[in-house]
C-alpha positions as a Markdown table, in Angstrom:
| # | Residue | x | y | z |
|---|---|---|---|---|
| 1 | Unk | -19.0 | 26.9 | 29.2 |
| 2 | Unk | -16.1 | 24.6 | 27.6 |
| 3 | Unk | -18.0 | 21.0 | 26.8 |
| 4 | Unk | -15.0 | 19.7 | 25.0 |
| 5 | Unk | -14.3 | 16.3 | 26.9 |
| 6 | Unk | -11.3 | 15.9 | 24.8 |
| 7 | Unk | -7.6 | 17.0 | 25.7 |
| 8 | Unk | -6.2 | 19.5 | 23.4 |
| 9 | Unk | -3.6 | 16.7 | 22.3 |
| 10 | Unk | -6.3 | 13.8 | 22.1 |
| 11 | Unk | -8.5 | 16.5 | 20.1 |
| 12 | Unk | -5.0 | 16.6 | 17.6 |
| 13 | Unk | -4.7 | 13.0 | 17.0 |
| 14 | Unk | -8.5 | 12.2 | 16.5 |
| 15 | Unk | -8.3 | 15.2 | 13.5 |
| 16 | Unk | -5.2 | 13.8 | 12.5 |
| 17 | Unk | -6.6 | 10.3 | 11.9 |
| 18 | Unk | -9.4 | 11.7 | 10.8 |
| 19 | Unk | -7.7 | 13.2 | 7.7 |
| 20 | Unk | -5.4 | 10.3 | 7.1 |
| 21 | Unk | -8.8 | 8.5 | 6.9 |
| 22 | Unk | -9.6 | 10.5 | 3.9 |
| 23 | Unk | -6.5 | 10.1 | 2.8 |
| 24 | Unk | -7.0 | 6.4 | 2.1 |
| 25 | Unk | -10.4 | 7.0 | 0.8 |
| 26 | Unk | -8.8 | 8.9 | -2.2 |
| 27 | Unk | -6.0 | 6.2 | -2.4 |
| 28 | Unk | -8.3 | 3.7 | -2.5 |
| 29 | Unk | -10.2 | 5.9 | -5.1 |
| 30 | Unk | -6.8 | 6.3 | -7.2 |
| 31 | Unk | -6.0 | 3.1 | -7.1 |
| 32 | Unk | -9.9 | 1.8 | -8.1 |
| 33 | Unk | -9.4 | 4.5 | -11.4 |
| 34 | Unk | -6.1 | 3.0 | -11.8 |
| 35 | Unk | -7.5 | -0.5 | -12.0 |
| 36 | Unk | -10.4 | 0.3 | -14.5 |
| 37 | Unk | -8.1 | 2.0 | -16.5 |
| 38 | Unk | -6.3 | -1.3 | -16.9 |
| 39 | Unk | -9.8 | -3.2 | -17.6 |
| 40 | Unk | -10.3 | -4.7 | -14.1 |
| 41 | Unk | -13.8 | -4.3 | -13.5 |
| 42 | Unk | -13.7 | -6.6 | -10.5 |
| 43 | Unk | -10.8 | -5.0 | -8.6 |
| 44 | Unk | -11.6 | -1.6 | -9.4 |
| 45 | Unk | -15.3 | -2.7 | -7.6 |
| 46 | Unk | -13.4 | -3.4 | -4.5 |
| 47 | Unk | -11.1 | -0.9 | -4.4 |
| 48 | Unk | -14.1 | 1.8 | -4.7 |
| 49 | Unk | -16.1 | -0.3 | -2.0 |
| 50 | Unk | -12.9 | 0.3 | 0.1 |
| 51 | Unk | -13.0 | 3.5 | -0.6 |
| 52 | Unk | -15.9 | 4.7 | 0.4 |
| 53 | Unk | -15.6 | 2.3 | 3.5 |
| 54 | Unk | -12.4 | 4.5 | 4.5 |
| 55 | Unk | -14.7 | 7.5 | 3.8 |
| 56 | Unk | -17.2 | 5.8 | 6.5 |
| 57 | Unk | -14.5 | 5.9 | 8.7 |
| 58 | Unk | -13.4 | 9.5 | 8.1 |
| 59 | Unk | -16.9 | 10.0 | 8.8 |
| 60 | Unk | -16.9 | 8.5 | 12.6 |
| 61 | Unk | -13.8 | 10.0 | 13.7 |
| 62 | Unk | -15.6 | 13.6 | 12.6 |
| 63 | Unk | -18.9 | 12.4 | 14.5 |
| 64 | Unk | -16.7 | 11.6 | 17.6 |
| 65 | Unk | -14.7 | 14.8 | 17.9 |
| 66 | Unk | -18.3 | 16.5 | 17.5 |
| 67 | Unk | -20.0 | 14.3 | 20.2 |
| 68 | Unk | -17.5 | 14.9 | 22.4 |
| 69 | Unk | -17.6 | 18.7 | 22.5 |
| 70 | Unk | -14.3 | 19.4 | 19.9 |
| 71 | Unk | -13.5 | 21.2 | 17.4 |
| 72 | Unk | -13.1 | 19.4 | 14.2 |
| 73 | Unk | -10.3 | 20.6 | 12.0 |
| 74 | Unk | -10.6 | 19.6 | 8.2 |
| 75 | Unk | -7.1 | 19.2 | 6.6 |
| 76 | Unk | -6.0 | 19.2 | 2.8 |
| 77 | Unk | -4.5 | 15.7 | 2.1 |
| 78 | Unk | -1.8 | 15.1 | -0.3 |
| 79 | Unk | -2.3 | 13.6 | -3.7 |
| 80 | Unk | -2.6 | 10.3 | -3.7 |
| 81 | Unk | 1.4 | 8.1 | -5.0 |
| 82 | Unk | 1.9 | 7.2 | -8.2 |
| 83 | Unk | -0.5 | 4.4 | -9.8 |
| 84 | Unk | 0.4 | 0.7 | -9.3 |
| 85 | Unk | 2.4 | -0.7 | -11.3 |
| 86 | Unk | 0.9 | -4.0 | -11.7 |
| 87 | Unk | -2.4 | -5.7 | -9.7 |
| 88 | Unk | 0.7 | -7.4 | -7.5 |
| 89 | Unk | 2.1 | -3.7 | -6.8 |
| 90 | Unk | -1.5 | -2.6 | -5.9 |
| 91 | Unk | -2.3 | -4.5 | -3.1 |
| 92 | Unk | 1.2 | -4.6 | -1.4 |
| 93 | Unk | 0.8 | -0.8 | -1.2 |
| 94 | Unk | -2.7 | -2.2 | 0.0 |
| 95 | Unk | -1.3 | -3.9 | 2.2 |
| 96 | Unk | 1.8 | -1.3 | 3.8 |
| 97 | Unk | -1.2 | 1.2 | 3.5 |
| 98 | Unk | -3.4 | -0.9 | 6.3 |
| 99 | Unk | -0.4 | -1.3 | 8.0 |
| 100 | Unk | 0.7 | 1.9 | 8.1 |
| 101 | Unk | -2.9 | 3.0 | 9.6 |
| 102 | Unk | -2.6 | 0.0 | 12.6 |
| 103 | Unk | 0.4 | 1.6 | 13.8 |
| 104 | Unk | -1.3 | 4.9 | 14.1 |
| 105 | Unk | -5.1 | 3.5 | 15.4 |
| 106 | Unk | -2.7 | 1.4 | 18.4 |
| 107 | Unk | -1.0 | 4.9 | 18.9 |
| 108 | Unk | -4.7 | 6.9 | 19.5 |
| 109 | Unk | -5.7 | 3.8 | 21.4 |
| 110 | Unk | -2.2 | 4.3 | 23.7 |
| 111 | Unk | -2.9 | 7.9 | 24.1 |
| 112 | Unk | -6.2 | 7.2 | 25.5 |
| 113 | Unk | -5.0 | 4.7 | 27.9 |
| 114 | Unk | -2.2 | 7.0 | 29.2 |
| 115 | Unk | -5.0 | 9.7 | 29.5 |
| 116 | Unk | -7.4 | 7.5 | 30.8 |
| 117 | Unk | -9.9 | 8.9 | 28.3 |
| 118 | Unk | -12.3 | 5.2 | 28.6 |
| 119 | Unk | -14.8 | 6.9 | 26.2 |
| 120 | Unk | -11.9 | 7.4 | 23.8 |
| 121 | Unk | -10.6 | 4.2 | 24.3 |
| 122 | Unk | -13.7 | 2.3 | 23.9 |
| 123 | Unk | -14.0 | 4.0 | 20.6 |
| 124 | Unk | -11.1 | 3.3 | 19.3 |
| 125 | Unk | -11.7 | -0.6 | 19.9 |
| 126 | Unk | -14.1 | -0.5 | 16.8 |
| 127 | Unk | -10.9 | 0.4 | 14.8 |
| 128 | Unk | -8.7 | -2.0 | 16.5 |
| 129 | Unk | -11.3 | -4.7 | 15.1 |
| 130 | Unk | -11.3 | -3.4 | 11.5 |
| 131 | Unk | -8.1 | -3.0 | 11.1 |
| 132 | Unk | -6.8 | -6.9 | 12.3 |
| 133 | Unk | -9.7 | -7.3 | 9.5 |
| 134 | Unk | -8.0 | -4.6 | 6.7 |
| 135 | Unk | -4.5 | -6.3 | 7.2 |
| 136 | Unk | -6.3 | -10.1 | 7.2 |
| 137 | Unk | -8.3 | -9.1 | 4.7 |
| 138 | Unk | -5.3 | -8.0 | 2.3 |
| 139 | Unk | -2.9 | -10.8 | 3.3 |
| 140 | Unk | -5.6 | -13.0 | 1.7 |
| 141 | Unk | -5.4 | -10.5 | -1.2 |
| 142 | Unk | -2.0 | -11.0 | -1.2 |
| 143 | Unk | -2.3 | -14.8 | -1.1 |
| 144 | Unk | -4.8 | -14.9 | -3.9 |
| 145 | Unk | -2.4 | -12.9 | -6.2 |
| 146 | Unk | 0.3 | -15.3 | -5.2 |
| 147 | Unk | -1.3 | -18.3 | -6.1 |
| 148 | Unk | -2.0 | -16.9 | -9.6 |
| 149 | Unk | 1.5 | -16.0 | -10.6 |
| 150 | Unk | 2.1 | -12.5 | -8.3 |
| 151 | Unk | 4.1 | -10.0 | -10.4 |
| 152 | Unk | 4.2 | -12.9 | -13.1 |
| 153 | Unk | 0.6 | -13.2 | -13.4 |
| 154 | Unk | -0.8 | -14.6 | -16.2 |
| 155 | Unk | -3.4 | -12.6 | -18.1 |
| 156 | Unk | -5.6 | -15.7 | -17.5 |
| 157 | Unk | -5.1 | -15.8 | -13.6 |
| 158 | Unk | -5.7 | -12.2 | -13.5 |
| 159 | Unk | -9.3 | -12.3 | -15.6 |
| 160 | Unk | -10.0 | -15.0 | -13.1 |
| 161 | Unk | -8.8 | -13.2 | -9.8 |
| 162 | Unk | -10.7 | -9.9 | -11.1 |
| 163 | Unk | -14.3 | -11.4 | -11.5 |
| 164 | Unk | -13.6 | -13.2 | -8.1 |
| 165 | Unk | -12.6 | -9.4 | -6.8 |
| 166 | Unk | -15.9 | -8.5 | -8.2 |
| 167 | Unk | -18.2 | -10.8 | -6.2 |
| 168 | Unk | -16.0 | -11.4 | -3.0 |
| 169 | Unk | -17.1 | -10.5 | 0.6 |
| 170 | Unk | -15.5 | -6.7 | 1.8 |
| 171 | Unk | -15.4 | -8.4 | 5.2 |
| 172 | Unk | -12.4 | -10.8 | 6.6 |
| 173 | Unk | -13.1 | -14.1 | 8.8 |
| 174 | Unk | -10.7 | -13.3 | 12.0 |
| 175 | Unk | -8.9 | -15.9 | 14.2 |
| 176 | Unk | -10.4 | -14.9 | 17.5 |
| 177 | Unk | -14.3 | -15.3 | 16.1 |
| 178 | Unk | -13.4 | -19.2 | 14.9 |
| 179 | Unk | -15.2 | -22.0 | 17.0 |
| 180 | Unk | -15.2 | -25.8 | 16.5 |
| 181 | Unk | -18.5 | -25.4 | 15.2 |
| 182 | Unk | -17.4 | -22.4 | 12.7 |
| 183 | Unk | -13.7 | -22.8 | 11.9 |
């Protein structure tokens, strides 16, 4: 008997994202080496917390395909690009990276609704969620860097923004969960 509740194009897309997922994990990895090499404790920290979070979500598309009776096809991933070129670079690639991965979460979530595969689409709301918190997340990156010079950084302003790196919160504070009483 055939238990696979997923179409054979659905089943496609889930692996697909699947491996991208892993994907970022090693960019995120790369780019974590990159940023030790260069003595940034703090960012390096982050950028191996991300990581591994990316890994976590490698993880639940894998669990999903299983659950729902498919077949789970691991891929080989290309090497990750070429190391940043400065803390600036790193987190506008960062930053296109998360992006990049919206585009393709709001294409499986499409795909679902045009199959009307609700047990798909419900999943993917979970990754609609993190990733308005990846792009927030690294457009206060972003912001940070600004504020300390961007590409002109001092060596100062970077020691500061890396041992803020090192302590600050993985998670983002999103629009739509703001109140009166928590703005």
């Amino acid at each position: 008997m055939n238990a696979n509740r997923l179409s054979a194009p659905m089943q496609a897309a889930l692996n697909a994202q699947m491996n991208k997922e892993n994907h970022q994990a090693q960019i995120y990895l790369s780019y974590g080496c990159w940023a030790d090499g260069e003595g940034f404790e703090g960012i390096s920290n982050f950028l191996f917390r991300h990581s591994k979070e990316e890994r976590d979500h490698m993880m639940k598309f894998l669990e999903y395909i299983l659950k729902r009776g498919g077949k789970v096809t691991v891929s080989a991933i290309p090497e990750p690009s070429a190391d940043p070129t400065s803390v600036n670079d790193c987190f506008e690639k960062v930053f296109k990276q998360e992006v990049s991965n919206t585009e393709l979460i709001y294409k499986l979530v499409k795909m679902s609704f045009d199959e009307g595969d609700w047990a798909t689409w419900n999943f993917m709301q979970w990754f609609v969620r993190e990733q308005t918190e990846e792009e927030t997340l690294a457009i206060e990156l972003l912001d940070m860097i600004k504020v300390a010079g961007g590409k002109e950084a001092s060596h100062s302003a970077l020691f500061s923004l890396d041992r803020q790196m090192g302590v600050r919160a993985d998670d983002a504070g999103l629009a739509q969960d703001v109140t009166t009483d928590h703005p």
